[in-house]
C-alpha positions in Angstrom: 33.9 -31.6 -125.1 37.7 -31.6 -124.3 40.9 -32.0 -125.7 41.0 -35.5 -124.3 39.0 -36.8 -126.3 38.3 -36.3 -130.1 35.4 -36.7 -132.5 36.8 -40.1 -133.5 36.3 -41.4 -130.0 32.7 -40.7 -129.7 32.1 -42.0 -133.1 33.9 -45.1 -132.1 31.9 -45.3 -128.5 28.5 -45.1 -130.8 29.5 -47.5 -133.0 29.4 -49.9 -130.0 25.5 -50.4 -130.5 23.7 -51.7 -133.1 21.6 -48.4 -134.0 18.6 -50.4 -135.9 15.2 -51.3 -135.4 15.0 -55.0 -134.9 13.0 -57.4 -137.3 12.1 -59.5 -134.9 9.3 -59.2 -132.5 10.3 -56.3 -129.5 9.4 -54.2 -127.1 10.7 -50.5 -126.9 11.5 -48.0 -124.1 11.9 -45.0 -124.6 13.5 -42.1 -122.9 13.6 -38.5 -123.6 15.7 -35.8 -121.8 13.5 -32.4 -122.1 16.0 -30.0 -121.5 18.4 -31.0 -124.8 15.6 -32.9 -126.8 17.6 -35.9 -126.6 15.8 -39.1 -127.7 16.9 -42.9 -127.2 15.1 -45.9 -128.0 16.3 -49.1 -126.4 14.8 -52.2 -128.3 14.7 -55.3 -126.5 13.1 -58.7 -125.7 11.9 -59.8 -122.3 11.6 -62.7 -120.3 8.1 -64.3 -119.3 6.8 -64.5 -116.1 9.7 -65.4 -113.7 12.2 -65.2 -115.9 12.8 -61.6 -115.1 15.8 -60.7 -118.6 15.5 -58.4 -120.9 17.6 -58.7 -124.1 18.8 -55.8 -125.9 18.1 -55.8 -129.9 18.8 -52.3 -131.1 18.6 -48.8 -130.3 17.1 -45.6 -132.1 16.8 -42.2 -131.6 18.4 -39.0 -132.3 20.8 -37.6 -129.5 24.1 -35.9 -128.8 27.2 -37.5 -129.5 27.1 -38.0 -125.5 24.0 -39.5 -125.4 24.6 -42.1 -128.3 28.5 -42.7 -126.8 26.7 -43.7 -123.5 24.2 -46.1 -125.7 27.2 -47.7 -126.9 28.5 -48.8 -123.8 25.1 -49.6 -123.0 24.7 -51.8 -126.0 28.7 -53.1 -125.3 28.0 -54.4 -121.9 24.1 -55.6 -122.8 24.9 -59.3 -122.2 26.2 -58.6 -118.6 23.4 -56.3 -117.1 20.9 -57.7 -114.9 17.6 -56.5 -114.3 17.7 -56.8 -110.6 20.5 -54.3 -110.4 19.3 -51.8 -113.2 18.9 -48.9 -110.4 23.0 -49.5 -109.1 24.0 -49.4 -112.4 22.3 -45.8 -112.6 23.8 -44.9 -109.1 27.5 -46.3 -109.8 27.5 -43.8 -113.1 26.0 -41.0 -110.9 28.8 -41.5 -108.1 31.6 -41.8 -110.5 30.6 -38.3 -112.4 30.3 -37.2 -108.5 34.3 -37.5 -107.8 33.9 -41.2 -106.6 36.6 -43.6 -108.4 36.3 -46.5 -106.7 33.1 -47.7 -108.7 32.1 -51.1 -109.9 32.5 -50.1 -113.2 35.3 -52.2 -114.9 35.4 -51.1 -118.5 38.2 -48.9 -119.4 36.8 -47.1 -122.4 33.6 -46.5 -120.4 35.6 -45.0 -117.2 37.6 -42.7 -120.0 34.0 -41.3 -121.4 33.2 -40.8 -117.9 36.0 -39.2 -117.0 35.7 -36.5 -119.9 31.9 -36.4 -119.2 33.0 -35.7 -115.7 34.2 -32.2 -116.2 31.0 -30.9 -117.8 28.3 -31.3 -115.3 25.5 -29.8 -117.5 25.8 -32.9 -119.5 25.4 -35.4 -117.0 21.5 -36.0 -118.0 22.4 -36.5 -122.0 25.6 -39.7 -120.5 22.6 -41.2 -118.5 19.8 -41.3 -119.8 20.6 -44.5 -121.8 21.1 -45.9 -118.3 17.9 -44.1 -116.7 15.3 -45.6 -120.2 16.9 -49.0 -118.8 15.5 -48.3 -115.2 11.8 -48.0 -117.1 12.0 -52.1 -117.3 12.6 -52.6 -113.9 10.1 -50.2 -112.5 7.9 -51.6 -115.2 7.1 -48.0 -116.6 6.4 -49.7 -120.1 
């Protein structure tokens, strides 16, 4: 990708998620990017009728090193994401590889991926679509 960042760091940025199947009863989404052959499964557990959550187990799949480093964060940050806000998460990502730093995105490892990510717009579609699988749960594209 860059000199900013090495191998190390996007090994470190997948090792965020725990990249298993879970053995407990899930659901899976699944998102494929059709230009790369990316692949990311995002195992999870949802909430019941009003109780609109969705608990991330695991995730699968084989993907670029950009694609899993985004899952990671993904994975990192699972206990704070709410399903109501699924689409700005998407968007605030969007705008940041767009040139716009004043995002709502507050963790430092994940504005430095973006950052690198940022100067290779062809790979914009392998950093979010860990972000854009989420978005299947809340438009309830199961």
């Amino acid at each position: 990708m860059s000199q900013e960042s090495k191998f190390e760091d996007f090994l470190r940025w997948k090792s965020y998620g725990l990249w298993e199947k879970p053995s407990v009863p899930h659901k899976t989404l699944q998102g494929i990017n059709p230009l790369c052959g990316d692949e990311i499964y995002i195992y999870y557990h949802a909430g019941e009728g009003k109780n609109n959550f969705l608990q991330i187990l695991g995730l699968g799949g084989e993907s670029c090193s950009i694609c899993s480093a985004a899952a990671g964060f993904l994975f990192k940050n699972k206990t704070e994401l709410d399903p109501n806000q699924f689409q700005s998460y998407v968007l605030e990502r969007k705008k940041f590889l767009d040139g716009d730093d004043s995002c709502l995105i507050k963790d430092e490892e994940e504005l430095s991926f973006l950052k690198v990510l940022r100067n290779h717009p062809s790979r914009y579609r392998c950093g979010l679509l860990p972000w854009q699988t989420l978005l299947k749960f809340s438009e309830g594209i199961l």
